[in-house]
C-alpha positions in Angstrom: -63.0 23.4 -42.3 -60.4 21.2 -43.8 -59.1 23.4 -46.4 -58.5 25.9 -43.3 -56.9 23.5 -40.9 -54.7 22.2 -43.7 -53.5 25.8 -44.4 -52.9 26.7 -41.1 -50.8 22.9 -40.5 -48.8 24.0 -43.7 -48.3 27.8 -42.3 -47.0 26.5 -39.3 -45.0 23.9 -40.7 -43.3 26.4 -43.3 -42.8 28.8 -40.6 -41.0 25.8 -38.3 -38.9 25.4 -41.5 -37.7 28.4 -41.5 -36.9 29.4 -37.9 -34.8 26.0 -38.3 -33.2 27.5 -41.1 -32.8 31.2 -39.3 -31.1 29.5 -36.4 -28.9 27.1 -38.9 -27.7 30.8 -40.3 -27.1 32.0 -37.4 -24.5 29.5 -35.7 -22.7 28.8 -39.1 -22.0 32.7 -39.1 -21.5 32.9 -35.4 -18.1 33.6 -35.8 -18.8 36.6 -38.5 -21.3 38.0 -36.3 -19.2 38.3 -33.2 -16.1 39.6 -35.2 -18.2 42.1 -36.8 -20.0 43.4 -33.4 -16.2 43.5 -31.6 -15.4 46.2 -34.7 -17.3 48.3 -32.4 -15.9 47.8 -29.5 -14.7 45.2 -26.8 -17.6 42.7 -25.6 -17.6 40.2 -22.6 -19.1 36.5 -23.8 -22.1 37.5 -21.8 -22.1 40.7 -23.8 -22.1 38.1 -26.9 -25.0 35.6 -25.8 -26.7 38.8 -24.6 -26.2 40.3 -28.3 -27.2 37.3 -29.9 -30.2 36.8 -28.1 -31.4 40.4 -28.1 -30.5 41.0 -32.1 -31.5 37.1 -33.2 -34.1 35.7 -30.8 -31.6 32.8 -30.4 -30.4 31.8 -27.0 -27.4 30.5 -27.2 -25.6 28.3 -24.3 -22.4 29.8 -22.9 -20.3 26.7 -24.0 -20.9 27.3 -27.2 -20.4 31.2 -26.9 -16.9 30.4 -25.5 -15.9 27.7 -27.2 -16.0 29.8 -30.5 -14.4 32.7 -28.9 -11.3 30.3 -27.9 -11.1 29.2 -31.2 -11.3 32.4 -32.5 -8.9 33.2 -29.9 -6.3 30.2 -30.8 -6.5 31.8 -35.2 -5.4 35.0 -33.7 -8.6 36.8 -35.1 -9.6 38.2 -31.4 -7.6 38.5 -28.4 -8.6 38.4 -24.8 -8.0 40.6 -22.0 -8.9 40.8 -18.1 -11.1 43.7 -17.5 -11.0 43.3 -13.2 -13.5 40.1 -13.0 -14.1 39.6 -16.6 -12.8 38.6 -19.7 -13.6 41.0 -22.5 -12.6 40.0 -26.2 -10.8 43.0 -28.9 -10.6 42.3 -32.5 -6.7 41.6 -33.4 -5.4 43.4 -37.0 -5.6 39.6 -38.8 -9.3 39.8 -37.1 -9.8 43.3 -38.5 -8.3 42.1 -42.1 -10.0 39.2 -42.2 -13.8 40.3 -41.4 -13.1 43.4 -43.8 -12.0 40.8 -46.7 -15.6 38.8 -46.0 -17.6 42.1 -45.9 -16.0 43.2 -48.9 -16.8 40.3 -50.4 -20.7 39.9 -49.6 -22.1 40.6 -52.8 -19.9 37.4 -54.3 -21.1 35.3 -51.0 -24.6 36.6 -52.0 -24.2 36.0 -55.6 -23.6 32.3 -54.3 -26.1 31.6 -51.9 -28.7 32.9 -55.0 -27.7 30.4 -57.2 -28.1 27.5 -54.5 -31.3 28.5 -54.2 -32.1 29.1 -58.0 -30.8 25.8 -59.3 -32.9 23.7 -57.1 -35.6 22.0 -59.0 -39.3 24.0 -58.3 -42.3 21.4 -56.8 
């Protein structure tokens, strides 16, 4: 009985580990993952949270929705428009270059994130 209750304590403690980390991914590539979604089209910053939420399991809090999409705003990487009562946001050309330079380059970016994890010591 032991044995059991200690797997299941490391189970869920490896799980909590990683959801930390999924969510940690997630907002440091916040900015990626909206550009990328407003390739297809314009989106709202309920549109985002919604998006984020529905694709990620992540609720994330509106202040931090628009605060990136004002700074994204501010580099000229998305613009804003008035659609009647909302704000929608449209990828800019820099925005367009820019998120086509990082998808072109995701097999370097996952080159480097596998050797991170590689050249940490095993237990």
């Amino acid at each position: 009985m032991v044995a059991l209750t200690i797997i299941v304590s490391t189970e869920k403690s490896e799980a909590k580990i990683l959801k930390n980390m999924h969510e940690r991914l997630i907002k440091n590539f916040m900015d990626i993952i909206i550009m990328t979604q407003l390739q297809k089209g314009p989106l709202s910053g309920y549109d985002v949270i919604a998006y984020i939420h529905t694709r990620f399991n992540l609720l994330v809090s509106s202040g931090t929705i628009y605060s990136l999409l004002y700074s994204l705003e501010r580099k000229d990487l998305i613009e804003g428009i008035w659609d009647e009562r909302k704000r929608t946001y449209k990828l800019t050309e820099k925005g367009q270059k820019t998120i086509q330079t990082i998808l072109n380059a995701h097999e370097k970016i996952n080159n480097f994130i596998t050797n991170i994890l590689k050249n940490q010591p095993q237990p």
